[in-house]
Backbone as CSV, one residue per row, in Angstrom:
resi,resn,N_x,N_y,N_z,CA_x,CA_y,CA_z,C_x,C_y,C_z
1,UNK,104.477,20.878,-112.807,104.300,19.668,-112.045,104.382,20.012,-110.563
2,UNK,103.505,19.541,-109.820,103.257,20.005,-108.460,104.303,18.947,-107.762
3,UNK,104.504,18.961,-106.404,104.822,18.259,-105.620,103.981,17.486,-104.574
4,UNK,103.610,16.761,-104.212,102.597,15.553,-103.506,103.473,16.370,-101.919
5,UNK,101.912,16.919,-101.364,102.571,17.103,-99.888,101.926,15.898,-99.185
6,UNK,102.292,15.349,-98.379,101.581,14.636,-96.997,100.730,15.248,-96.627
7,UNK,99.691,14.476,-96.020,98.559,15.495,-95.148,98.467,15.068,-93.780
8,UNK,98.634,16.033,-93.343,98.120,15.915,-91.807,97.032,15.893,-91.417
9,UNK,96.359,14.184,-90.788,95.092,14.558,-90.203,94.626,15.411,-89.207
10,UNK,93.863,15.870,-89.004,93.130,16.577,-87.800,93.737,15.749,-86.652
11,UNK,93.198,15.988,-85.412,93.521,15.295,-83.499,92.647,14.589,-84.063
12,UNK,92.978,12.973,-83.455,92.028,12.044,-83.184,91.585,11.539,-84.932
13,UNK,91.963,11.836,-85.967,91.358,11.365,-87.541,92.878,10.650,-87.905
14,UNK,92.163,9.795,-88.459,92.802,9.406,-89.689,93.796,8.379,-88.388
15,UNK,93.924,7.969,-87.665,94.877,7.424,-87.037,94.961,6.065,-86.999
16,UNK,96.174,5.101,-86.671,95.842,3.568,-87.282,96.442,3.292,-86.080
17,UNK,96.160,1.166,-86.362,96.308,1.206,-84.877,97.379,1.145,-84.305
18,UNK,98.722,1.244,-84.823,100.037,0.999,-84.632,100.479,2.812,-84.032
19,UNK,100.021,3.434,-84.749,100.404,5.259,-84.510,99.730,5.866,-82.673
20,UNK,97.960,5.292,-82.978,97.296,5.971,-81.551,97.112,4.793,-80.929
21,UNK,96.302,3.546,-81.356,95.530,2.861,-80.499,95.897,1.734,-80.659
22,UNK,95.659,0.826,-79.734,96.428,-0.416,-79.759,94.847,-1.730,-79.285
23,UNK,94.449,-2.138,-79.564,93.599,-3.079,-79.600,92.542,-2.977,-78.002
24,UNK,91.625,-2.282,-77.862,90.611,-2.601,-76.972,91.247,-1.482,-75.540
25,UNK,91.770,-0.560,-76.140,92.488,0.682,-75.491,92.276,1.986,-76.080
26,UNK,92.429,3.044,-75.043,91.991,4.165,-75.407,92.809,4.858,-76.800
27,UNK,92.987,5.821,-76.515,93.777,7.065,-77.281,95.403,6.509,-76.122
28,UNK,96.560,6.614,-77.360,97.771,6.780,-76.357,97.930,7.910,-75.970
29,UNK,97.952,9.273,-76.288,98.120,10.591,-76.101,96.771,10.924,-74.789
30,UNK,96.843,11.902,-74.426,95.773,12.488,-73.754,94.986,13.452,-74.561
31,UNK,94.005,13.449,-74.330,92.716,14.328,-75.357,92.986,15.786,-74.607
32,UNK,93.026,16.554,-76.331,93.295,18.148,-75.746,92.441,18.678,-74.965
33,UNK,92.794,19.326,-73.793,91.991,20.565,-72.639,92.326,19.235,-71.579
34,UNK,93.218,18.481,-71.420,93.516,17.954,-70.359,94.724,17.663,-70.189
35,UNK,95.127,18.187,-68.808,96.399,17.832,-68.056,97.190,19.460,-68.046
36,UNK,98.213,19.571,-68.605,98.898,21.067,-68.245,98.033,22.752,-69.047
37,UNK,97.622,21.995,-70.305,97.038,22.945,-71.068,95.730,23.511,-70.282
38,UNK,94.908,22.684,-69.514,93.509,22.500,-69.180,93.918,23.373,-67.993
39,UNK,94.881,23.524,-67.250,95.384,24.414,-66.351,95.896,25.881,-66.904
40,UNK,96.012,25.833,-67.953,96.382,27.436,-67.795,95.340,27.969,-68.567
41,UNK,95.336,29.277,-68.169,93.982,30.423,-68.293,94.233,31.093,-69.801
42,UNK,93.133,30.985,-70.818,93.585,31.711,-71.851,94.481,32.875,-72.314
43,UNK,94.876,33.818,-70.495,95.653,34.597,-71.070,97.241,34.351,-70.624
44,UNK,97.255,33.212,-70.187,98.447,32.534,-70.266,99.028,32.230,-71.094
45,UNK,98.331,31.278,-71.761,98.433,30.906,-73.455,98.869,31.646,-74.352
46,UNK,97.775,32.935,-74.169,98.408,34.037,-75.122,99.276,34.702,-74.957
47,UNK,100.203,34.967,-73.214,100.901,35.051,-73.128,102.103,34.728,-73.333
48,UNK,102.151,33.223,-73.450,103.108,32.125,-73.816,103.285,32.375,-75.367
49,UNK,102.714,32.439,-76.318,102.475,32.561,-77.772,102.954,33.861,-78.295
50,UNK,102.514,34.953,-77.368,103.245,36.701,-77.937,104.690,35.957,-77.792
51,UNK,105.117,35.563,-76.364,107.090,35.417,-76.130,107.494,34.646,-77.409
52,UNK,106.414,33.311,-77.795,107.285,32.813,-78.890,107.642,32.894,-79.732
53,UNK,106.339,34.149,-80.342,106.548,34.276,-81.702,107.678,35.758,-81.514
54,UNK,107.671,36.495,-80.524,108.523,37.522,-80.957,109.800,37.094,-80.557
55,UNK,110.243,35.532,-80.154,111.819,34.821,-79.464,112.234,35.020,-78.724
56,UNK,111.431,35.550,-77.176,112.001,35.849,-75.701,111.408,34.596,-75.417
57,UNK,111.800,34.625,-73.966,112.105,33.755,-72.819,110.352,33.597,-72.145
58,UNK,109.797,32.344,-72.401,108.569,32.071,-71.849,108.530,32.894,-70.285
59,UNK,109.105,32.911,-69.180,109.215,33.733,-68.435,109.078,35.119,-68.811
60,UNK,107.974,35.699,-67.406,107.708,37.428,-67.630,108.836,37.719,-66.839
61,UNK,109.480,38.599,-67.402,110.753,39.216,-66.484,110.353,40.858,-66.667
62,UNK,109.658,41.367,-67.547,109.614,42.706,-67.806,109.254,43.238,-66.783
63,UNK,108.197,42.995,-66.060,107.211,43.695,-64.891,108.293,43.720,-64.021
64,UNK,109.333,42.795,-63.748,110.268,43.260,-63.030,110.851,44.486,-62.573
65,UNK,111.659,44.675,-64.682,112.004,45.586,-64.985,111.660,47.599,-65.051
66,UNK,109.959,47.181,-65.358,109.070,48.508,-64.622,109.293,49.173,-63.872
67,UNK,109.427,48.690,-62.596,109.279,49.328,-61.279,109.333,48.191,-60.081
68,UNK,108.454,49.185,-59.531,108.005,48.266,-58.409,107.280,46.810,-58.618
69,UNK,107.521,45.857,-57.979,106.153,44.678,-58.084,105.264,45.144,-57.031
70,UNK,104.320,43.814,-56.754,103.204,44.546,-56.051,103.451,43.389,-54.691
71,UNK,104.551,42.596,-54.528,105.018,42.534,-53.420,105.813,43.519,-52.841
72,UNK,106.521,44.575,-52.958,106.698,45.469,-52.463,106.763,46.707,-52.753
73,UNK,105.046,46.738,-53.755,104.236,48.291,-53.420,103.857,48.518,-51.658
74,UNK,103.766,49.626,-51.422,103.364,49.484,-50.016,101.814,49.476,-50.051
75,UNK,101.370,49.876,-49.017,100.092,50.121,-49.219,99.427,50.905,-49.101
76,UNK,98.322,51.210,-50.059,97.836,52.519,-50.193,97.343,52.306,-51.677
77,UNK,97.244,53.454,-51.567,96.279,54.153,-53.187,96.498,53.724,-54.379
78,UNK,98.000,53.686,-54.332,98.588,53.285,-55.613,98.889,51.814,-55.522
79,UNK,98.735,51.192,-54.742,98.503,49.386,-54.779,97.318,49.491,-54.963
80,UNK,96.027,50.437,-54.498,94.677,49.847,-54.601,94.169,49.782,-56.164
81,UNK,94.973,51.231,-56.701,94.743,51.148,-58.140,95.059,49.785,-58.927
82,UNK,96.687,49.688,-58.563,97.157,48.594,-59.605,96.563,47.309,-59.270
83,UNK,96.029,47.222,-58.386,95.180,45.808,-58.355,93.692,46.072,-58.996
84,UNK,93.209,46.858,-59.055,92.148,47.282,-59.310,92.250,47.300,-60.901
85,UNK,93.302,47.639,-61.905,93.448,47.791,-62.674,94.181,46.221,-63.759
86,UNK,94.312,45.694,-62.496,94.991,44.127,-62.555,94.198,43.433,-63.626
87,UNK,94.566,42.783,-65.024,93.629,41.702,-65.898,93.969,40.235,-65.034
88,UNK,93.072,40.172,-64.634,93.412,38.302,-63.637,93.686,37.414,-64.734
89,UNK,92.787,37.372,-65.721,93.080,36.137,-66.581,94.237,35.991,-67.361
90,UNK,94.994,37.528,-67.382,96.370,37.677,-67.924,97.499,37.320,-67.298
91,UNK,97.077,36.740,-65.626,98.678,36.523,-64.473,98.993,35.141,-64.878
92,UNK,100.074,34.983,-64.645,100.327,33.401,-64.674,100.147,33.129,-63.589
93,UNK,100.472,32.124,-62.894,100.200,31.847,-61.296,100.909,31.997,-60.535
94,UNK,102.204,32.129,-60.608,102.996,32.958,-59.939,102.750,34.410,-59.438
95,UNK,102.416,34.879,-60.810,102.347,36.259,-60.500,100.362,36.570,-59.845
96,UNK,99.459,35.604,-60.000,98.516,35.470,-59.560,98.277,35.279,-57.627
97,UNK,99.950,35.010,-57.391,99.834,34.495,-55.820,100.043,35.594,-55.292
98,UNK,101.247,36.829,-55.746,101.271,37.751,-55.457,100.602,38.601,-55.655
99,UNK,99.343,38.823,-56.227,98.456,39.512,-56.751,97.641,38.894,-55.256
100,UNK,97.112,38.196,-55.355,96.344,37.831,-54.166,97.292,38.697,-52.334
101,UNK,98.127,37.941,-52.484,99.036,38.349,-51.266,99.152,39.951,-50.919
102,UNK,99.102,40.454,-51.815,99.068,42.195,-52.201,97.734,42.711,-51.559
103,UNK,96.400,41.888,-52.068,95.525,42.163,-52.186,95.186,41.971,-50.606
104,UNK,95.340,41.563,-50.033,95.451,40.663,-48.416,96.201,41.532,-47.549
105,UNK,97.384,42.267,-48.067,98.314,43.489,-47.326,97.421,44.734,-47.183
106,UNK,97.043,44.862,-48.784,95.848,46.014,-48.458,94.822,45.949,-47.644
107,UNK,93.834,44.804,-47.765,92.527,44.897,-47.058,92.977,45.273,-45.449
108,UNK,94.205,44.154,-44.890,94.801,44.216,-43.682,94.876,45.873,-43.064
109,UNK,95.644,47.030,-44.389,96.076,47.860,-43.925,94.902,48.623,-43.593
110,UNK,93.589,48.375,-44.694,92.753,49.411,-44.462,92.004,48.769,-43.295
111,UNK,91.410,47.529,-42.837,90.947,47.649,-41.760,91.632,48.033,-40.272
112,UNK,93.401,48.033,-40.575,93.578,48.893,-39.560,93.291,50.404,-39.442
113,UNK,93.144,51.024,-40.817,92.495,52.683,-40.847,91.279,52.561,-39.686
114,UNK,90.215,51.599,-40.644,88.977,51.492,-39.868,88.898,51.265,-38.277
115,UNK,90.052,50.515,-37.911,89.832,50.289,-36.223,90.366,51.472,-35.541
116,UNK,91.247,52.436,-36.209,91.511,53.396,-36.005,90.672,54.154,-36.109
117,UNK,90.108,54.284,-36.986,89.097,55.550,-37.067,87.700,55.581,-35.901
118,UNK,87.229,53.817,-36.014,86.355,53.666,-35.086,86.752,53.900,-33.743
119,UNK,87.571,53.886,-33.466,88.461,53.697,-32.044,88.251,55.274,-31.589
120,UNK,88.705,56.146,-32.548,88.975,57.838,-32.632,87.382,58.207,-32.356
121,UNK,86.638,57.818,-33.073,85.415,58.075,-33.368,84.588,57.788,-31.779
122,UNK,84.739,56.920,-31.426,84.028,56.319,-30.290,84.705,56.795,-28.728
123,UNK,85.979,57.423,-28.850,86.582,58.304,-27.516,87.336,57.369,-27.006
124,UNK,88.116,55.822,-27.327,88.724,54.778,-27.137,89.968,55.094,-27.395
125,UNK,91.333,55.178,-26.763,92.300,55.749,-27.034,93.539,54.387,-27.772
């Protein structure tokens, strides 16, 4: 003899009007891909989903733990790599601001090479 499970409808099926909708009104809930979800980048998500299922802390703290961050890599070669090597759709936005900000230290540093070099180059002391 089996046991009678409940079924769960699908989003948006099977719903009555006391549960979603209330007479000459929308959906009570908001329709999925809008509001916080619709903001984060698929590899957020999947980021969020590895922490839960293995029971850490939605927060990345590891990259911490690594090394250096890339607010205070200096600049040079080995910031140009790790940005270069950077998955964007994998930052959260936090770590997406400093990724940018990094990226902004470098360009800064190398066009001071360049005004230097042009400067050297041209007999301008």
């Amino acid at each position: 003899m089996q046991t009678p499970t409940p079924e769960i409808p699908a989003y948006g099926s099977g719903r009555h009007e006391s549960t979603g909708r209330t007479a000459g009104r929308g959906p009570a809930s908001p329709e999925p891909g809008t509001g916080l979800l619709k903001a984060m980048s698929p590899g957020v998500v999947d980021f969020l989903f590895r922490q839960l299922v293995a029971g850490k802390p939605a927060e990345d703290v590891q990259w911490e733990r690594e090394g250096v961050s890339l607010a205070a890599q200096p600049e040079g070669a080995e910031l140009a790599r790790r940005l270069a090597e950077t998955d964007l759709d994998a930052l959260t936005p936090l770590e997406l601001f400093h990724y940018v900000r990094a990226a902004q230290r470098l360009s800064d540093w190398a066009e001071e090479l360049r005004r230097a070099a042009v400067g050297r180059y041209c007999g301008t002391p």
